[in-house]
C-alpha positions, 0 to 999 in steps of 0.5 A: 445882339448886332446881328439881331439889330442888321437883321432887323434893319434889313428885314424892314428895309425889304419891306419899306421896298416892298411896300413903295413897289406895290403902292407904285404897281397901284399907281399905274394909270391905263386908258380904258375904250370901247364903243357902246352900240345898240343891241339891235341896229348894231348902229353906234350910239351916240352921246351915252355917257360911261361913268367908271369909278375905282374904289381904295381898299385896306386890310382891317382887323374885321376885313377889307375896308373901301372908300371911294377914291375916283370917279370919271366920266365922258360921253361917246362919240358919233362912232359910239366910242369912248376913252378914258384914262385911269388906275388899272388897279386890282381884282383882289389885294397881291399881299393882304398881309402885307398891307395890314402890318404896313397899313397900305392900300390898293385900287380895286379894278373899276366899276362902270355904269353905261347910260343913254335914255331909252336904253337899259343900262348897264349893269341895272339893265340885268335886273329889268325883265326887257334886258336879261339876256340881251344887255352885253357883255355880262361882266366888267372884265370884257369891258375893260379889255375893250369889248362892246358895249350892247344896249337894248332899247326900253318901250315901257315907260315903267321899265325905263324908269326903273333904268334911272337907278341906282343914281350917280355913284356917292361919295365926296366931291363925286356928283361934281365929276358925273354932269354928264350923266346927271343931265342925261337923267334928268333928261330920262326923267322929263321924257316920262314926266317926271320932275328933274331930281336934285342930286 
């Protein structure tokens, strides 16, 4: 029986390690960066917001469950660069086991959206006819490793409209953190006519 009792105690010792270990590892904060350029001058462009948002996910008996958990955003500079510092997170959960016996949870690595009026808009500009083939990179991997950004500009009216979605990114105390990009979409709108929106 005391043997039981220390193999036990040792087992969930090794496991609360485990656990702070892995809660640390997702913890670590990076700086993302790159520069946003249009696809066609190969000029910088200026005054593009970046928004990146990471989401926190945790094992559940129906599968894996998200909530928002950060949201930052800044514009580009004169060079058409950006920074901004966050958690690195991860592409899939190290120990899904693990985290649903211990209840723990991880970040996922973030997602972005690149806007500038005139602009497709990244990732939305995939879906817009003018944009296939000429939005880059293709996926948020090459963008976190620092990859630049190209944005092809938007003549008709009907296609710079449809760049305004999805919309800042919900979620509580979010649109606070995005009056950057909110204003740029606002910005869009009174460029085509429309009236600002209320976000």
């Amino acid at each position: 029986m005391i043997k039981m009792t220390r193999f036990l105690l040792v087992a969930l010792l090794v496991l609360a390690w485990l656990a702070v270990m892995t809660e640390c590892a997702f913890a670590i904060d990076i700086t993302y960066s790159g520069k946003v350029i249009d696809a066609d001058t190969r000029e910088p462009i200026e005054g593009a917001v970046l928004v990146i948002y990471w989401f926190k996910a945790s094992q559940t008996v129906s599968g894996e469950n998200t909530e928002l958990k950060e949201v930052k955003e800044t514009l580009t500079d004169r060079n058409g660069e950006w920074a901004i510092r966050g958690p690195k997170g991860e592409e899939n959960d190290p120990h899904p086991h693990l985290s649903f016996f211990l209840g723990l949870s991880y970040v996922r690595e973030p997602s972005f959206i690149v806007f500038k009026p005139g602009y497709c808009s990244w990732p939305e500009g995939f879906s817009i006819e003018p944009c296939e083939g000429r939005l880059k990179p293709a996926g948020t991997g090459e963008i976190m490793e620092g990859k630049a950004i190209e944005l092809p500009k938007l003549i008709k009216g009907e296609d710079r409209l449809r760049a305004l979605r999805p919309g800042p990114v919900g979620g509580e105390g979010a649109l606070e953190k995005q009056r950057e990009y909110i204003k740029l979409l606002n910005e869009e709108r009174r460029n085509l006519g429309l009236p600002e929106h209320k976000y």
